[in-house]
C-alpha positions as CSV (number, residue, x, y, z in Angstrom):
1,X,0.0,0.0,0.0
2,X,2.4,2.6,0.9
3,X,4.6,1.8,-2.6
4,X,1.1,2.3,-4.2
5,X,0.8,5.4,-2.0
6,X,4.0,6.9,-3.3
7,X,3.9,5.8,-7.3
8,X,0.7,7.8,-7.0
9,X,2.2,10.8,-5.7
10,X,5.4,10.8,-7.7
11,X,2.5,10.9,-10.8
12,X,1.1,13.9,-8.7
13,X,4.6,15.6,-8.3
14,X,5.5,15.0,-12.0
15,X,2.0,15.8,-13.5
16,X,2.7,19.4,-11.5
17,X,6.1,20.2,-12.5
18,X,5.1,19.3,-16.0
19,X,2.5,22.2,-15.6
20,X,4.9,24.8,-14.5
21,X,7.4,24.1,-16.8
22,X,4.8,24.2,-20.0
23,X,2.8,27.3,-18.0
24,X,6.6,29.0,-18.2
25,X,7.7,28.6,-21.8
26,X,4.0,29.5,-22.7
27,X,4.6,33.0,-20.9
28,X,8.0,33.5,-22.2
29,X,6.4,33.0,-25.7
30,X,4.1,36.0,-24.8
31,X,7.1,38.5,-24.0
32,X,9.1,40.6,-26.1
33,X,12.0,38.7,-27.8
34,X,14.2,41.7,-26.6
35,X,13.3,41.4,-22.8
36,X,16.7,40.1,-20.2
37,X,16.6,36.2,-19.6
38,X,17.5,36.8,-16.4
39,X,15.6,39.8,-14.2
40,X,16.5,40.4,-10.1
41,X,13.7,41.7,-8.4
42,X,14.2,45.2,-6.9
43,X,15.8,45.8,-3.5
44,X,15.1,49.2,-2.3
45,X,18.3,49.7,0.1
46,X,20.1,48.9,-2.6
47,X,18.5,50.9,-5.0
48,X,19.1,53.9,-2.5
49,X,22.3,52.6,-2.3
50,X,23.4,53.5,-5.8
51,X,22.8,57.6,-4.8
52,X,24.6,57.3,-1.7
53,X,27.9,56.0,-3.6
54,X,27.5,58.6,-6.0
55,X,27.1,61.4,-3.5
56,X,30.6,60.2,-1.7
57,X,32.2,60.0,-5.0
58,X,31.4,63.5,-6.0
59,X,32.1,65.3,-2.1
60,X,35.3,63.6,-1.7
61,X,34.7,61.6,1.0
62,X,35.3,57.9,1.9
63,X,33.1,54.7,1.3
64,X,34.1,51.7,4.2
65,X,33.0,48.3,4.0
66,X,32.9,46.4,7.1
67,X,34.5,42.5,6.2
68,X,33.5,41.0,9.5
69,X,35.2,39.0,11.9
70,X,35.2,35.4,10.2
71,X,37.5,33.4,8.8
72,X,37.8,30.8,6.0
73,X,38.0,27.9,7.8
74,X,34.9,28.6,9.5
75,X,31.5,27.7,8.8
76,X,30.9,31.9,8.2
77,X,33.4,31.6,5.2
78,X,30.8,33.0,2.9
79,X,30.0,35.8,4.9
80,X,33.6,36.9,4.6
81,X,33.8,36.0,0.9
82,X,30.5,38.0,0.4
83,X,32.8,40.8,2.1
84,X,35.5,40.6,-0.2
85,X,32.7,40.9,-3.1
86,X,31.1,43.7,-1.9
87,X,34.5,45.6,-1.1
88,X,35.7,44.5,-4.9
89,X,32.5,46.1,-6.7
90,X,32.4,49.3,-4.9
91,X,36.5,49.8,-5.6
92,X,36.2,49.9,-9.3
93,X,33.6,52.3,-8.9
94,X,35.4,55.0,-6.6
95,X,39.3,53.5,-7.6
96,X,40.0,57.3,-9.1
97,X,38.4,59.3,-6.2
98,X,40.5,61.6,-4.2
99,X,39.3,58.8,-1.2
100,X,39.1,55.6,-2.6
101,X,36.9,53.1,-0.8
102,X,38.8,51.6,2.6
103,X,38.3,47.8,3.6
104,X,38.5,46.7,7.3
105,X,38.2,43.0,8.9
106,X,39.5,40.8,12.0
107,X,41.0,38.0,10.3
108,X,44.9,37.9,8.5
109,X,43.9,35.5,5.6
110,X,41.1,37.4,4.5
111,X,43.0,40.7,4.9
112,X,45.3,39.6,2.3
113,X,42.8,38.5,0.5
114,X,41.5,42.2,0.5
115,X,44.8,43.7,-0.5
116,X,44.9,40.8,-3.5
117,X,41.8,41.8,-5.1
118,X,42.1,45.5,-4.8
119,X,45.9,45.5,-6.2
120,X,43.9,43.0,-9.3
121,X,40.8,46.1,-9.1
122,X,43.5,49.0,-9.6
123,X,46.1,46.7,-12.3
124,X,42.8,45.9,-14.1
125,X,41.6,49.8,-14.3
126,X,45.1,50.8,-15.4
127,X,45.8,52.9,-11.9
128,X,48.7,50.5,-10.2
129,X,50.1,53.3,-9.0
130,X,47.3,54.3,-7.1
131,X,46.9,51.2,-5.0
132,X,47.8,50.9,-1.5
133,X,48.1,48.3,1.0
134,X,46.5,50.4,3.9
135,X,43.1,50.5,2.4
136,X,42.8,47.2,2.9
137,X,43.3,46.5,7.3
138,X,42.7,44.2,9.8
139,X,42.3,46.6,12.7
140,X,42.1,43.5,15.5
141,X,42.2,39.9,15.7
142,X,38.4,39.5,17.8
143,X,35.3,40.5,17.2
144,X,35.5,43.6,20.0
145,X,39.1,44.7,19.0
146,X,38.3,44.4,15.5
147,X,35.5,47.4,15.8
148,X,37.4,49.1,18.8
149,X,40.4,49.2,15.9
150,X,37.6,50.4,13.1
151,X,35.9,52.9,14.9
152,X,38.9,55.4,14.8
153,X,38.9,55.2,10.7
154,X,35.7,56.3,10.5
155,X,36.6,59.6,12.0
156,X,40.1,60.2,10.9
157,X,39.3,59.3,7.2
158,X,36.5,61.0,6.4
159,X,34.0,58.2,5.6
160,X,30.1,58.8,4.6
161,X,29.2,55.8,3.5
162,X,29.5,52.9,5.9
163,X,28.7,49.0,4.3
164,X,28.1,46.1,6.7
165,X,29.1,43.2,4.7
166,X,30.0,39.8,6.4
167,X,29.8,38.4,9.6
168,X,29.4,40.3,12.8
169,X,27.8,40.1,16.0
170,X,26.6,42.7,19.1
171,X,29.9,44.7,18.1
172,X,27.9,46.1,14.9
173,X,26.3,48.6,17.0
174,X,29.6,49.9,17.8
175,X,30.7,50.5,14.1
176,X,27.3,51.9,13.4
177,X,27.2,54.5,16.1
178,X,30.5,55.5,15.2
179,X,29.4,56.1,11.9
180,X,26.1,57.6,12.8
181,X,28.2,60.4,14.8
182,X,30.4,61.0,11.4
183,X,26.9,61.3,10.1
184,X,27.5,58.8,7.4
185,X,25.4,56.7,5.5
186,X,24.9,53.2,7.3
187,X,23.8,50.1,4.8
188,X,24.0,46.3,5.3
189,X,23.4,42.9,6.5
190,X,24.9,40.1,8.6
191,X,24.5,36.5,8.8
192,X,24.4,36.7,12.3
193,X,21.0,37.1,13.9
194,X,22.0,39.5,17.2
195,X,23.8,41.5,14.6
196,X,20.6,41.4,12.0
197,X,18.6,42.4,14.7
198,X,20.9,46.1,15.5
199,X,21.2,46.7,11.9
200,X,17.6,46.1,11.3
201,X,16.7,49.1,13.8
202,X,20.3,51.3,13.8
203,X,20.5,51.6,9.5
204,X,19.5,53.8,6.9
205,X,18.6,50.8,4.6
206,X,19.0,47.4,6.4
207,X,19.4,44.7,4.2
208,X,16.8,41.4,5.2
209,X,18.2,37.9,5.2
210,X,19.5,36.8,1.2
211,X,19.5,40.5,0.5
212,X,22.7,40.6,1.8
213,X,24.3,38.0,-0.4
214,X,22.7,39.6,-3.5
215,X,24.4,42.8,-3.3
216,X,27.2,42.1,-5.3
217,X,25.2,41.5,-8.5
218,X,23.2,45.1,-7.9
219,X,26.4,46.7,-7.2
220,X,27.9,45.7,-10.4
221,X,24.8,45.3,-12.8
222,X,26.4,43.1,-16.0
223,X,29.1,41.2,-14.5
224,X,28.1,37.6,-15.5
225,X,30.1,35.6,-11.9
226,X,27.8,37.6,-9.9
227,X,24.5,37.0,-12.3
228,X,25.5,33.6,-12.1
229,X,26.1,33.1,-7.9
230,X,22.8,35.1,-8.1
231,X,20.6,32.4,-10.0
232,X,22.6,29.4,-8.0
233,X,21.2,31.1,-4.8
234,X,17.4,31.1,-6.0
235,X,18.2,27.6,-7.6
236,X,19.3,26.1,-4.4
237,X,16.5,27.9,-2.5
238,X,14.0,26.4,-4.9
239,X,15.6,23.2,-4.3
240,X,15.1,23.3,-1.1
241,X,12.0,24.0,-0.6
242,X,10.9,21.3,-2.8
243,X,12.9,19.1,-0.9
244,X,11.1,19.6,2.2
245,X,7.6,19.5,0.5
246,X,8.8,16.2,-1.0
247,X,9.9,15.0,2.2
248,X,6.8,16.2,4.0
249,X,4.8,15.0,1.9
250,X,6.2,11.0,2.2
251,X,6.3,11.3,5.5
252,X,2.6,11.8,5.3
253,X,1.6,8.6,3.1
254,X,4.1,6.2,5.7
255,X,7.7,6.3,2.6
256,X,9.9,7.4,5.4
């Protein structure tokens, strides 16, 4: 009975995908042959996020991205590679300011990890002579010391535009206030809940769970590695959620 059970329901489960798969090509047939393959949905903080950049471009002042405190042996690698990302994209753009963007994080490796794809960022934009080692610092090796050592860059160079971008916990409210009193502009996300939860009510556009890992592909609209770790996110998160419908569901009619 219960292999009877699930034959049926695979028929159920196939019979439904079938349906969304022939509902989709039948919409794509209605649209415009010159309309993008691939569309992200809109994300207001970073939308705001694109005038912010361009207001610190043009005054002169500095942008800071915030790498976190993990390292990439831990299971918070991504957060810091999603740091390195973010802190990538927004150097090309401000590279040729009079204050190019500054980097900060608690953790060696992925300081020289910083300094290695900001040298590639300025070689790649012709400006090698422009690069230097201190934009890209770790400012203390734990999580308090890393934003005790931050907090004093946000004063002494003159930043306006302060990213959260990797993996933090309760000492993100000290880096925000710290910006908040150099009246800068405070965006970003954490994978950390406690820090999600200061962000959520201390910035000026908090960025809500996946946001987060999205921002590289809004912050450099065209580049294909980021268009591409942007539809492996949504694929995986598809996945999953079929998965535990699937699973669900045979747990239901006595499979598992």
């Amino acid at each position: 009975m219960n292999i009877l059970n699930a034959f049926w329901f695979l028929i159920l489960v196939i019979s439904i995908i079938l349906l969304i798969v022939f509902g989709i090509k039948r919409k794509k047939k209605t649209q415009k042959a010159k309309t993008p393959r691939f569309q992200v949905r809109n994300i207001p903080a970073l939308e705001h996020f694109e005038v912010q950049q361009g207001m610190a471009i043009e005054s002169g002042t500095r942008m800071h991205v915030a790498a976190g405190t993990a390292d990439l042996t831990s299971q918070q690698a991504a957060a810091s590679i999603l740091g390195i990302e973010v802190m990538e994209a927004l150097a090309r753009n401000s590279a040729a300011s009079d204050r190019p963007l500054l980097s900060t994080t608690s953790d060696g490796t992925v300081s020289i990890m910083l300094q290695g794809r900001l040298r590639h960022v300025y070689k790649d934009l012709n400006l090698p002579d422009l690069y230097r080692p201190q934009l890209a610092q770790m400012t203390g090796p734990t999580p308090y010391s890393y934003a005790a050592g931050t907090l004093p860059l946000l004063h002494d160079e003159h930043v306006s535009v302060n990213v959260i971008a990797g993996q933090l916990g309760p000492e993100v409210a000290l880096i925000a206030e710290a910006g908040r009193r150099e009246n800068a502009f405070l965006m970003g996300g954490s994978s950390e809940p406690s820090a999600q939860a200061l962000l959520y009510a201390m910035a000026d556009d908090p960025l809500i769970g996946e946001e987060v890992f999205a921002a590289p592909e809004y912050l450099q609209r065209g580049a294909r590695e980021s268009a591409a770790s942007l539809k492996v996110q949504d694929l995986l998160r598809l996945g999953l959620v079929a998965f535990l419908i699937v699973g669900s569901l045979l747990k239901l009619v006595g499979v598992l």
